[in-house]
N, C-alpha and C positions, 0 to 999 in steps of 0.2 A: 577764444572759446570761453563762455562764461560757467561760472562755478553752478555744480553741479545744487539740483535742489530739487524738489517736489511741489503741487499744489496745497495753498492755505497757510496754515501756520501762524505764527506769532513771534515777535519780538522783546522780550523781558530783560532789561537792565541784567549782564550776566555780572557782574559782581566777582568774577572773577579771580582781577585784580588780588584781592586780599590774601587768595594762601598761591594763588599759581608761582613765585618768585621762591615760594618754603621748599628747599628737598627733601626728597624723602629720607627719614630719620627711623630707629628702631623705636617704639612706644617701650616702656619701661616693662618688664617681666611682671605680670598681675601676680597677687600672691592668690588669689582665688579666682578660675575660670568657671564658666556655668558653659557647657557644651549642648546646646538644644540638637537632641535625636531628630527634629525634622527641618530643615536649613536649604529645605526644597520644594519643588512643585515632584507631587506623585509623595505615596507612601513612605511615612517615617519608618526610624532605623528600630531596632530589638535591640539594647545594651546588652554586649556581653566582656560587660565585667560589674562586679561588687560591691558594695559597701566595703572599706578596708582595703581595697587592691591596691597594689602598686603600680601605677602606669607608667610608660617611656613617652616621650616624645617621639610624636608619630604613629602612634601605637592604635590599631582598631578599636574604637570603642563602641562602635554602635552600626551593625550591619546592617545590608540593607534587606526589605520584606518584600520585593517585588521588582518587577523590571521599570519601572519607572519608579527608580529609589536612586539613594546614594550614598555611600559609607560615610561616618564619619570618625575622628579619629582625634587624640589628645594632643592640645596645644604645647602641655607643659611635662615634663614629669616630676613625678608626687602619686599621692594618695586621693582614693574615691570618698571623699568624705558623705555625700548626698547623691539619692536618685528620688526624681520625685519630679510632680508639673511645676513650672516657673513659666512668667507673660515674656511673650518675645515684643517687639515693636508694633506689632499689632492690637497687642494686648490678648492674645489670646495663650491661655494656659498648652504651656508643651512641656510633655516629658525632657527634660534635662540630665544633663551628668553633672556634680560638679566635682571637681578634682583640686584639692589642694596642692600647692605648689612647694617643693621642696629647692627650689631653686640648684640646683644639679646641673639643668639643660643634658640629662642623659636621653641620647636618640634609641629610638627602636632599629633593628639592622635594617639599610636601608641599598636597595639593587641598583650600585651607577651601571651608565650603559654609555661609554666614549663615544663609541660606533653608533651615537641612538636609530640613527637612518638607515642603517644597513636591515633593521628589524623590519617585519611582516607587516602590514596592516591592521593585523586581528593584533597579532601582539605589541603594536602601538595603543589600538585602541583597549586592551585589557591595563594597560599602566594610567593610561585615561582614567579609568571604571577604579579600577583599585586606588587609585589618588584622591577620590572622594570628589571629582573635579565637578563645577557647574558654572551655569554662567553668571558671571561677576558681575554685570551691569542692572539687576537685579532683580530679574525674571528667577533666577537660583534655577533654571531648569537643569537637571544633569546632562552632563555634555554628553557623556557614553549614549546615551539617547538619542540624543540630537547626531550623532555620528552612525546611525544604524535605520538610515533610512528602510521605507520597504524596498524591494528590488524593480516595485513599476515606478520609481518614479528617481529616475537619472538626475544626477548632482552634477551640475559644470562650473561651480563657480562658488567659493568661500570668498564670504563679504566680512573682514574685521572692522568692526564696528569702532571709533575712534574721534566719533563727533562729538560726545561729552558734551551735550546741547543743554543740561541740566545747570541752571544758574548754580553760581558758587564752586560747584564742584570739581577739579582739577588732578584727581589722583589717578586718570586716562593720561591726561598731559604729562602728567610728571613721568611715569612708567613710559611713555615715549621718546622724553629729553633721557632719561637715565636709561633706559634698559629696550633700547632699537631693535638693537640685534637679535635681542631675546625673544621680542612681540616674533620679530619676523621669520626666526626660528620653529616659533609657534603655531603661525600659518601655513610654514612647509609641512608641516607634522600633518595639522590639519589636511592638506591637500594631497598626503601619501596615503591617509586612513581612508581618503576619500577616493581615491583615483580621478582627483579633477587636474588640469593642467593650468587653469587660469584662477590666480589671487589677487584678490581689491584689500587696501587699505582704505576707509573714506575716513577725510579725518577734516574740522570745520576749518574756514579760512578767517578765522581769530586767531590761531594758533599755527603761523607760522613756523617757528623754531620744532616744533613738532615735523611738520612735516617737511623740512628740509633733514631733518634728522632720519625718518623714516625711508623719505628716499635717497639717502646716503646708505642705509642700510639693505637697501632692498638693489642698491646700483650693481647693472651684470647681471641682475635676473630678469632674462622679460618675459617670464610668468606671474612676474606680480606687480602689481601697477596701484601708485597711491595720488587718489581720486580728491582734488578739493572739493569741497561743497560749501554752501552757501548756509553762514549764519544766520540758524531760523528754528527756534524751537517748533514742533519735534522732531528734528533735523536726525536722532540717532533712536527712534522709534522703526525696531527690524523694518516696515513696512512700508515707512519714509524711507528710509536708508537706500533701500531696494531699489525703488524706484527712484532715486536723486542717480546711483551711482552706475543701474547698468540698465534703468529705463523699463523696467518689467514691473506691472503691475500685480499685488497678490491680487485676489479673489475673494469677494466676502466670504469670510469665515473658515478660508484658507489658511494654509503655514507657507513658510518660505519654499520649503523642499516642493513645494505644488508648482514653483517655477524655476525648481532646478539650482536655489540657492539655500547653502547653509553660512547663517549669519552669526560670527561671535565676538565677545566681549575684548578689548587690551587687555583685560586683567586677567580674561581666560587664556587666553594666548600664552601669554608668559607661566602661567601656571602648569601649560602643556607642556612648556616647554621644560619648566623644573621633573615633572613628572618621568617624562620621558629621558632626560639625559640623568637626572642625580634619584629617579627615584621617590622624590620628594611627595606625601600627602599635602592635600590645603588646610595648613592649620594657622597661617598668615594672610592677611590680605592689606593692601594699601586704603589709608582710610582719609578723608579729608573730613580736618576737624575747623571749621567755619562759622564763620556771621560777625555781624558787627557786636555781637554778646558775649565773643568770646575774648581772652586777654590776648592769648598769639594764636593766631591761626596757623595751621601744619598741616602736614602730609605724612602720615603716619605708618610703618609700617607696623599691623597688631595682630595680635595673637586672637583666633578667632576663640569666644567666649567669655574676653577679656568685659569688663561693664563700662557704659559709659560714662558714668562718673570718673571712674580714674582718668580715662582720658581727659574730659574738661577739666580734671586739676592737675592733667601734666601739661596740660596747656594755657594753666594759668589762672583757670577759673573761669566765673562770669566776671565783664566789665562793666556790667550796668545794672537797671532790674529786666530780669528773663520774661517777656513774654513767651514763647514756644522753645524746645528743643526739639529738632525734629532728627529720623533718621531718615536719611536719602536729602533731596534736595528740597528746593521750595511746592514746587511743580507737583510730583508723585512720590514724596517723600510722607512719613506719617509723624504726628503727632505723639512725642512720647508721655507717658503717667508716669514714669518713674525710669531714675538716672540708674535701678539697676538690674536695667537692659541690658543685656550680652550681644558683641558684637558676634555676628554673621556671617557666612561666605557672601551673602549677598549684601551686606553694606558696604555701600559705597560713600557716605559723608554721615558725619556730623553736624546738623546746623542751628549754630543756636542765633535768635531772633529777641534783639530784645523787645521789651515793653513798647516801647511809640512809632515802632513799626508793622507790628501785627495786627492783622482788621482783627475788629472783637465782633463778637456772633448778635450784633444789632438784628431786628425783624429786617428779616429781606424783606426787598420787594416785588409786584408782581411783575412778569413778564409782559414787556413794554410792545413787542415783536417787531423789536429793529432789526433782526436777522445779522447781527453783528457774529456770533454763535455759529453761527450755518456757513458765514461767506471765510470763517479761519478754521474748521475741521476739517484738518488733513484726514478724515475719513470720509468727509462729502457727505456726513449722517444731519440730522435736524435736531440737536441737540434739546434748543428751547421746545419740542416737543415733545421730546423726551422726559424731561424735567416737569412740565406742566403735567405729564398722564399720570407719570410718579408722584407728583404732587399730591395728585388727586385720587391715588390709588388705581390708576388703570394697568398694572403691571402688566397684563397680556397683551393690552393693545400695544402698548411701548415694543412689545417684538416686532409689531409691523413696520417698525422702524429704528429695526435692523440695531437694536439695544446691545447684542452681544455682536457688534464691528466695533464698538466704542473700546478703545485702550485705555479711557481714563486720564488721558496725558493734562487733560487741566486747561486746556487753552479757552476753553470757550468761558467758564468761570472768569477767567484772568480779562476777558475784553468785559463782559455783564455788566453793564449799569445799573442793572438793578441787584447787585452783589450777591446771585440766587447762587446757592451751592446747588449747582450742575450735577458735577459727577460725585457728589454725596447722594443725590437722588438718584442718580443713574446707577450705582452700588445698591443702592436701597431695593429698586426694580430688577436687577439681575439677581439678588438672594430672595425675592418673592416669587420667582416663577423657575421651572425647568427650562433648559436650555434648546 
C-alpha cells in the first residue's frame, strides 16, 4: 500500500536536518514577557489586571470578549509593569500585557485530575476553554471552538495533524520522539469530547522514528490508527491532510467538520493533555529556533511572550550577515521588523536566513503563462490569474476565481520563473474586497 498523499503540491529541500537531532530543552526564564491579549483568530481578550499587580504563574490575565475568543494567562510570575499596543509578527499593533519577572516561578492554584477520563465531555471541554488552548500549528484558532460543533453536522473522525511538511521546522517531531504517549493521550481526550470512536495520527514518511514511536504508543488501541503519507509540501495543510489520510474531500469554502472531520495540531494535543490531567494553562510552547544564520539550532521549550531576540542569543546569536528572521517557516511564515517580537501560542519556529540565500525584491517579471502555478495548487485554483487581476487591480473579478479557496501555502511562488509574489498579490486582493 503506498503512502498516503493528495493531488499537486511541491517539493522544497526541508532542511530539516539542522535542529531535528536538538532535544527539546527549557529556553532560559525571560526577565521581561510582553503577553499579546489577542494570540488568536476571533476576538481579543479585556486585561483584567493592572498596572503594579502581582501575577502567579498561570494566572488569568486577559479574558476572553466573545465565543470565538480565548483566555490568556501569565507565563511568569512578577509584576505588571505595562499595558499598552506593541507589533506582533505581523507587525500589526496589539494591546499587550507586559509583566516583569520576579524570578519566583510561583504557580497560581492549579486543579490535577488523576482520573482525567472518568470526567464528562462538557467538563473535558471547559479545562479545554479555561487553558486558554488553540491550535499550535498556527492557524491559533481556539480549540474550545473547534470542539463545539453545531449539532447538524456529525464528527466521526479526529485527524492529529503530524506532517510538519514546513521546511526547517521539527518541534512536531521532537514532541513525537519525546512525549508519544502524551500526543496520544491527547487525541483520546479529543475523541471523549467528541463522541467519535475512530483516531488518525498522519504523520510524513521522512520522519520515521516519529512514527514507530507513535505507533508504539498507540499499540492495543484500534481506535486509532497512524497514517504514513507521502512527503509533499502542503502535505499538513487541514485540507491536504484530510484528504491524503481518509480520502474525503472539503468543499470550497468548506471547514473540516462539513465532512465529519476535526483536524488538530501535536502541540495541541499534548497541551490537552497537560490541561486536562495537571490543569495546566498554555503559557509554554515548543519552539524551533533554525536556519543556516543561526549559531546552534534547538528546539526549545518557551515561555509564551518571551521576545525573540533572547532566543537568538541563547542560541548563540547570528553566524553570518542576517538576511530575514522570519517567525514560522520558509513557506507561511512572516517576515520580521524587529527581534522584539514576543513569542505566541501560535509560533511554531524561528528562522533565521542569512544574507546569500535570501531572494532580494528585484522587479519581478511578467507572467510567462507556463501554468507551472495551476498544475502544483493543491487547491486546483489558477493562481497566475489570480495574481495578474490583482496585479492589475481587478480584485472582484479575482473572486471568480474562487480567490478566498487560496490558503496561501506559497507553492506556486516557489515553482514561478518569473519570481511574481503570488500570494503577496492574492493577500492584497482578499483585503480589497468582501468576502
Amino acid at each position: 500500500m503506498g503512502t498516503a498523499t493528495f493531488k499537486g503540491g511541491i517539493h522544497p529541500p526541508d532542511k530539516k536536518e539542522l535542529a531535528a537531532n536538538s532535544p527539546i530543552t527549557s529556553a532560559k526564564s525571560p526577565k521581561i514577557v510582553i503577553i499579546p491579549l489577542s494570540q488568536h483568530i476571533g476576538a481579543p481578550c479585556n486585561a483584567v489586571v493592572t498596572i503594579g499587580q502581582e501575577v502567579r504563574k498561570g494566572q488569568v490575565v486577559g479574558e476572553p470578549s466573545a465565543f470565538v475568543s480565548s483566555p490568556v494567562h501569565s507565563s511568569v510570575s512578577g509584576k505588571v509593569i505595562a499595558i499598552g499596543e506593541f507589533p506582533n509578527a505581523m507587525g500589526r499593533m496589539v494591546n499587550s500585557i507586559v509583566i516583569e519577572n520576579d524570578g519566583k516561578e510561583e504557580w497560581t492554584a492549579l486543579k490535577d485530575n488523576p482520573d482525567y477520563m472518568n470526567l464528562s465531555p462538557e467538563e473535558l471541554k471547559e479545562k479545554v476553554k479555561a487553558a486558554g488552548i488553540v491550535g499550535m500549528g498556527g492557524a491559533a484558532f481556539p480549540t474550545s471552538v473547534k470542539l463545539s460543533p453545531p449539532k447538524e453536522k456529525t464528527i466521526d473522525a479526529i485527524l492529529i495533524n503530524g506532517a510538519e511538511c514546513e521546511p526547517y521546522l521539527t518541534a512536531d517531531y521532537r514532541l513525537m520522539l519525546e512525549k508519544p504517549k502524551e500526543v496520544a493521550e491527547g487525541l483520546k481526550i479529543l475523541m471523549k469530547i467528541l463522541g467519535v470512536q475512530k483516531g488518525y495520527i498522519g504523520i510524513e514518511d521522512n520522519k520515521p522514528e516519529a512514527i514507530a514511536k507513535m505507533k508504539e504508543a498507540v499499540s492495543g488501541d484500534p481506535t486509532i490508527s497512524v497514517i504514513t503519507c507521502e512527503v509533499k509540501y502542503p502535505q499538513g495543510a487541514e485540507k491536504m491532510l484530510i484528504k491524503a489520510v481518509l480520502g474525503r474531500e472539503v468543499p470550497p469554502r468548506a471547514l473540516p467538520m462539513d465532512v465529519g472531520v476535526v483536524v488538530q495540531n501535536v502541540g495541541t494535543a499534548l497541551a490537552i493533555f497537560d490541561a486536562a490531567r495537571y490543569g495546566k494553562p498554555l503559557i509554554e510552547r515548543v519552539v524551533t529556533i533554525t536556519g543556516e544564520g543561526i549559531n546552534q539550532p534547538a528546539n526549545l521549550l518557551v515561555r509564551i511572550g518571551t521576545k525573540v531576540g533572547d532566543l537568538i542569543e541563547e542560541c548563540g546569536g547570528f553566524s553570518k550577515g542576517v538576511g530575514k528572521v522570519i517567525s514560522g517557516g520558509p513557506m507561511m511564515g512572516f517576515a520580521l521588523s524587529s527581534l522584539d517580537v514576543a513569542v505566541t501560542k501560535g509560533t511554531s519556529g524561528i528562522l533565521v536566513m542569512p544574507e546569500e540565500i535570501v531572494a532580494h525584491a528585484e522587479d519581478f517579471g511578467p507572467c510567462i503563462r507556463c501554468g507551472r502555478c495551476i498544475d502544483i495548487c493543491p487547491m486546483g485554483l489558477m493562481p497566475s490569474m489570480l495574481s495578474v487581476l490583482s496585479e492589475k487591480g481587478f480584485y472582484e473579478e479575482a473572486k471568480e476565481y474562487n480567490l478566498y479557496d487560496c490558503f496561501e501555502c506559497g507553492s506556486c511562488a516557489f515553482v514561478c520563473p518569473s519570481k511574481r509574489p503570488i500570494v503577496q498579490l492574492v493577500r492584497l486582493a482578499k483585503s480589497m474586497v468582501k468576502p
